[in-house]
N, C-alpha and C positions, 0 to 999 in steps of 0.2 A: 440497616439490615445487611448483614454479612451473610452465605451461605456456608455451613459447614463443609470444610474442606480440609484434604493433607497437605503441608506446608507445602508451597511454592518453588518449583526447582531454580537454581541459580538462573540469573537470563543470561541471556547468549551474546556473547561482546561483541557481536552483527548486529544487538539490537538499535545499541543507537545511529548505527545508517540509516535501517529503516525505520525507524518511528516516526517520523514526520508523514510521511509517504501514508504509512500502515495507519496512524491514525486517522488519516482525510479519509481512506479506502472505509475504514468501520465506519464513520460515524454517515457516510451516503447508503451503504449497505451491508450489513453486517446480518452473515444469514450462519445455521451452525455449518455448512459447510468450510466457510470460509476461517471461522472460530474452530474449525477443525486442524487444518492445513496448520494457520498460525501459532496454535497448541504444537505443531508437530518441530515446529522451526523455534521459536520461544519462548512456550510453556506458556499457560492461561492467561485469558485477555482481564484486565483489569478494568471492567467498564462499571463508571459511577455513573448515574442517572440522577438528577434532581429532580424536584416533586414529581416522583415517582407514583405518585397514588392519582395522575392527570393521564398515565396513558389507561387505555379503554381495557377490555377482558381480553379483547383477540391479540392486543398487544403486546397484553402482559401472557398471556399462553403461548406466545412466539417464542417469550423468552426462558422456559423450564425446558427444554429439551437441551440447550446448550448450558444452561445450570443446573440442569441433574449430573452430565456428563461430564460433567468439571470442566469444560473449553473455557467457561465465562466464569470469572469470579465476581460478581455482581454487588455494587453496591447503591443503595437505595437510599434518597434521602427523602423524608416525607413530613408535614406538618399535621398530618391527619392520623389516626388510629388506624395501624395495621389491619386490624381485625373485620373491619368494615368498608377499609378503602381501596383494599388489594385482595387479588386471591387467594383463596385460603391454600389453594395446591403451592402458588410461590412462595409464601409467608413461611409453609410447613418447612420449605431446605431453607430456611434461613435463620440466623440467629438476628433478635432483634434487640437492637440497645436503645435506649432511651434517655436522651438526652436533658436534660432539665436547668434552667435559666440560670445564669451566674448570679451568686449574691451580691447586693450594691457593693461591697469593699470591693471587689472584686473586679466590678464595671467602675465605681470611683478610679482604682488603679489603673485600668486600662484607657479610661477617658484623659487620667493625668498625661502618661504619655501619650498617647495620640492633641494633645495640648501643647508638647514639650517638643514634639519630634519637627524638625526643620529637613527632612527630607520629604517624606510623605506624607507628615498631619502638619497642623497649625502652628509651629513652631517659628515659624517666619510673619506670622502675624506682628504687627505694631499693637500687645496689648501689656496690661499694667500685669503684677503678680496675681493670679485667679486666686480665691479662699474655697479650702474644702469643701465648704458649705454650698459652695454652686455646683460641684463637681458632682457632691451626694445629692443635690436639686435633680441633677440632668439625670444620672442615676434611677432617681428615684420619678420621673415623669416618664422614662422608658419602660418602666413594667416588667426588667425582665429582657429585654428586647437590644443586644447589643447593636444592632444596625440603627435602630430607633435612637439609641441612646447617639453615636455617633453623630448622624444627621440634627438631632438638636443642636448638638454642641458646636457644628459647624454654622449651623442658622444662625444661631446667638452668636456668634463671631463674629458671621457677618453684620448682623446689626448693630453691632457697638461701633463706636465714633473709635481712632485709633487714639491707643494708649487710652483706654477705657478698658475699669479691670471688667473681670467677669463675676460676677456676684449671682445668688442666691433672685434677686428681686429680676435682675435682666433674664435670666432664667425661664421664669414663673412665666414671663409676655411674650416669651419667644415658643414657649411649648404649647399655649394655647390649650385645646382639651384633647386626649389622647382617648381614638374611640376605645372601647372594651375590650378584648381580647374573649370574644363570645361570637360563635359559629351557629345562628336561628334553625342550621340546615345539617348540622354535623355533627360530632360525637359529643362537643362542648355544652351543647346544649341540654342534654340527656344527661349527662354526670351533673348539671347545675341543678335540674330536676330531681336528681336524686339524692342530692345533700341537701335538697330542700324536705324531702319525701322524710327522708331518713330522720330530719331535724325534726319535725312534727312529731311521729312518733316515739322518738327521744323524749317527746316533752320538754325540749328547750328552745324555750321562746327568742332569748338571745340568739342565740345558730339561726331560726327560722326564718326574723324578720331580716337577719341580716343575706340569708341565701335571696330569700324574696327581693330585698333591696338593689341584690347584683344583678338578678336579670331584670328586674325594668328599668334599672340603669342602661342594660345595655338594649334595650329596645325590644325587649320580650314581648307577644300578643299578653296582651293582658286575661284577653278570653281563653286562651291556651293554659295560661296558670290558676287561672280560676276553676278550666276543666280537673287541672288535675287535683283541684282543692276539693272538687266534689269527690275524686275517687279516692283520697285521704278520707273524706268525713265515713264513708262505706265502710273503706279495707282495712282501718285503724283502728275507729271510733265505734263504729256500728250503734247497736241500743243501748252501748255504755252512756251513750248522750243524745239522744235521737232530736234535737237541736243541735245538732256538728250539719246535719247533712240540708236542711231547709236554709239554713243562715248560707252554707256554700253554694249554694244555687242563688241564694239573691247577692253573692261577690260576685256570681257570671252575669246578673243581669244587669249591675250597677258597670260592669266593666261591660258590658256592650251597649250601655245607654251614655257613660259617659266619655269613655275613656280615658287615657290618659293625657296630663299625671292627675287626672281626678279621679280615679278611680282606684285609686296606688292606697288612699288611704283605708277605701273598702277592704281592698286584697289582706291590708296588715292586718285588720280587725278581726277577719276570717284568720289567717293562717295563727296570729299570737292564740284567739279561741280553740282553734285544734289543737295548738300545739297543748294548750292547760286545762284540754278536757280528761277524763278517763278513758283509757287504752281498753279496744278491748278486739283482736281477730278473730271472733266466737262467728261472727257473720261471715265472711269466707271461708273461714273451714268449714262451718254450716255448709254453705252452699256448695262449696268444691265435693263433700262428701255427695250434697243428695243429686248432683250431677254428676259425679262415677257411677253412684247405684241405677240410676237412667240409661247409662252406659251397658252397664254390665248385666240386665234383666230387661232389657230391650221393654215393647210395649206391653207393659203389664195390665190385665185385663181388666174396668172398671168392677168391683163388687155389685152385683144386681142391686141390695138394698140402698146404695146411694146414689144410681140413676132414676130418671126418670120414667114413668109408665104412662106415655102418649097416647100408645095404639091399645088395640084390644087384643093384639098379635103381644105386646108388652106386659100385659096383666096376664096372659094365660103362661107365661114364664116365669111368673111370679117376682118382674122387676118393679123394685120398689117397697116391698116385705120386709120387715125386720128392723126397718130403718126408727129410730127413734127420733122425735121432732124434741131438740132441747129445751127451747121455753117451755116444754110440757113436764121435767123433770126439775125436781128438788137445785137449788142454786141455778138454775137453767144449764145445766152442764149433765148430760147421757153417758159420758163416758165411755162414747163407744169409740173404735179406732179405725181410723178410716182410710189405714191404707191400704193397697191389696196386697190379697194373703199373702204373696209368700215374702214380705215386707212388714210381716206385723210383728211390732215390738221394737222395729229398727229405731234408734236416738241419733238426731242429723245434726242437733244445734244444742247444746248447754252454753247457759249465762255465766258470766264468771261474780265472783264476789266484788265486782267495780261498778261505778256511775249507777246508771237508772239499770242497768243489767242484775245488779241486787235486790230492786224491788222487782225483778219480771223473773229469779229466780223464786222469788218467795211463790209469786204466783201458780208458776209452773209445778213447784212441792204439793202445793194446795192443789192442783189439776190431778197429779199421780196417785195424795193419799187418797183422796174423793174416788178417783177410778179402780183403786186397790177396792175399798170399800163396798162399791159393784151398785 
């Protein structure tokens, strides 16, 4: 995170007397006063911050007064999502880059030399010539993770007997299993959720079981992805297959009776069946519709002919008049409309031509020509 700023004025060849001095001074108390004065003498402070997203609100609101004012050029480094881990006032004056893992060639080349260097890496080691292939091992058991990567390869150093090459196999024993790169509590979590969400509704099975597989790998509640299989089988699936949503409720029963990894196989059974049902969001828009019109016509008055007539105070209102009892008419169907008036005629839910929603259109035609009919 960089703050947008106008380039930086030359520093002042007084600076390096005081920097030693000046940086002990900020890093005990650095208030904008002080980032005032030092601006004044040479030119905006340079202060990086590492995991930046650990200090608190009041602390990070400390520091927008001296980064609006340009004293502080601030930079931020953070392993969390800006969006959710920092203020949104800080976030706003800053530009934010995002950094993304080196490709193995890339960590390969860098593990080479830190292998070769005889000042500062392992270069002084008593070992035989390494082959690629251990180099793309260590590489490839860091995930991504150049510090990770690093630290194996100095492990695996140490355990080899001297002049003992470095291979592929010594490798494998020295990495042991490298937990997940999955946050139960963070933003990591929620993006794994939603390429799981996203796969279902996609309809592919491949993506699904494989999203599924990454988080209870990484030690996901099993009940947590079961919940949100039930709210798949609703927001996706709805009456296109009105077996998506009873089958998802018994993966959350089976993963709180058994858990896991025994219940890892329920999960998949549910999430491949969603993912290869019929699609169909006709049930949330349904409901999203007849829940703004609740909204927007507040408490609409029951129709006297479909309440009840308790009292005698009831009947002399004439509640309960008009109302036609269905098993009394032709197909058992009255066709009367039963919402309140100023709501009649309103359409909250159409089927689409998918799943079992094609035979509960059919129905539905047959309810309107019957009611057209009178």
């Amino acid at each position: 995170m960089v703050p947008a700023a106008s380039p930086a004025p030359a520093e002042h060849p007084a600076l390096d007397r005081f920097r030693p001095r000046l940086c002990l001074r900020l890093r005990a108390t650095t208030t904008t006063a002080t980032a005032k004065r030092v601006r004044a003498g040479f030119g905006p402070i340079r202060l990086f911050i590492d995991e930046i997203h650990r200090y608190n609100k009041g602390q990070q609101d400390a520091l927008l007064p001296a980064v609006e004012s340009g004293n502080i050029r601030l930079l931020g480094a953070t392993t969390e999502n800006p969006s959710y881990a920092l203020n949104p006032a800080l976030v706003s004056r800053c530009q934010v880059f995002q950094l993304a893992s080196p490709p193995e060639e890339d960590l390969s080349a860098l593990l080479k030399t830190a292998l070769t260097d005889s000042v500062k890496g392992l270069g002084r080691q008593d070992l035989s010539e390494s082959s690629d292939d251990a180099l793309a091992a260590v590489a490839q058991a860091a995930d991504g993770d150049l510090r990770a990567a690093l630290n194996l390869l100095e492990w695996t150093v140490a355990s080899l007997e001297p002049g003992a090459a470095l291979t592929a196999e010594t490798v494998a024993r020295a990495a042991g299993r490298r937990p997940p790169a999955y946050d139960r509590t963070g933003d990591g979590r929620y993006q794994m959720i939603s390429a799981l969400h996203k796969s279902v509704r996609g309809s592919d099975p491949h993506a699904t079981i494989y999203w599924l597989a990454r988080m209870v790998d990484a030690g996901e509640d099993p009940v947590y992805i079961a919940r949100r299989l039930i709210r798949m089988a609703s927001e996706d699936i709805g009456l296109a297959d009105p077996q998506a949503l009873p089958l998802a409720i018994a993966a959350r029963d089976a993963s709180e009776h058994l858990g896991l990894p025994e219940c890892g196989l329920a999960l998949a059974q549910v999430a491949l069946y969603l993912a290869l049902a019929p699609k169909s969001n006709r049930l949330e828009t349904g409901w999203d519709a007849v829940l703004q019109a609740v909204k927007e016509h507040g408490q609409l008055p029951i129709p006297l002919m479909f309440q009840n007539a308790v009292t005698k105070f009831d009947k002399r209102r004439n509640v309960g008049e008009g109302y036609r009892y269905d098993h009394d008419s032709p197909d058992a169907y009255s066709g009367q409309d039963h919402l309140p008036e100023a709501l009649r005629g309103s359409v909250f839910w159409e089927p689409v031509e998918r799943g079992f929603e094609r035979e509960l259109k059919k129905r539905l035609d047959w309810f309107e020509a019957r009611r057209e009919r009178g």
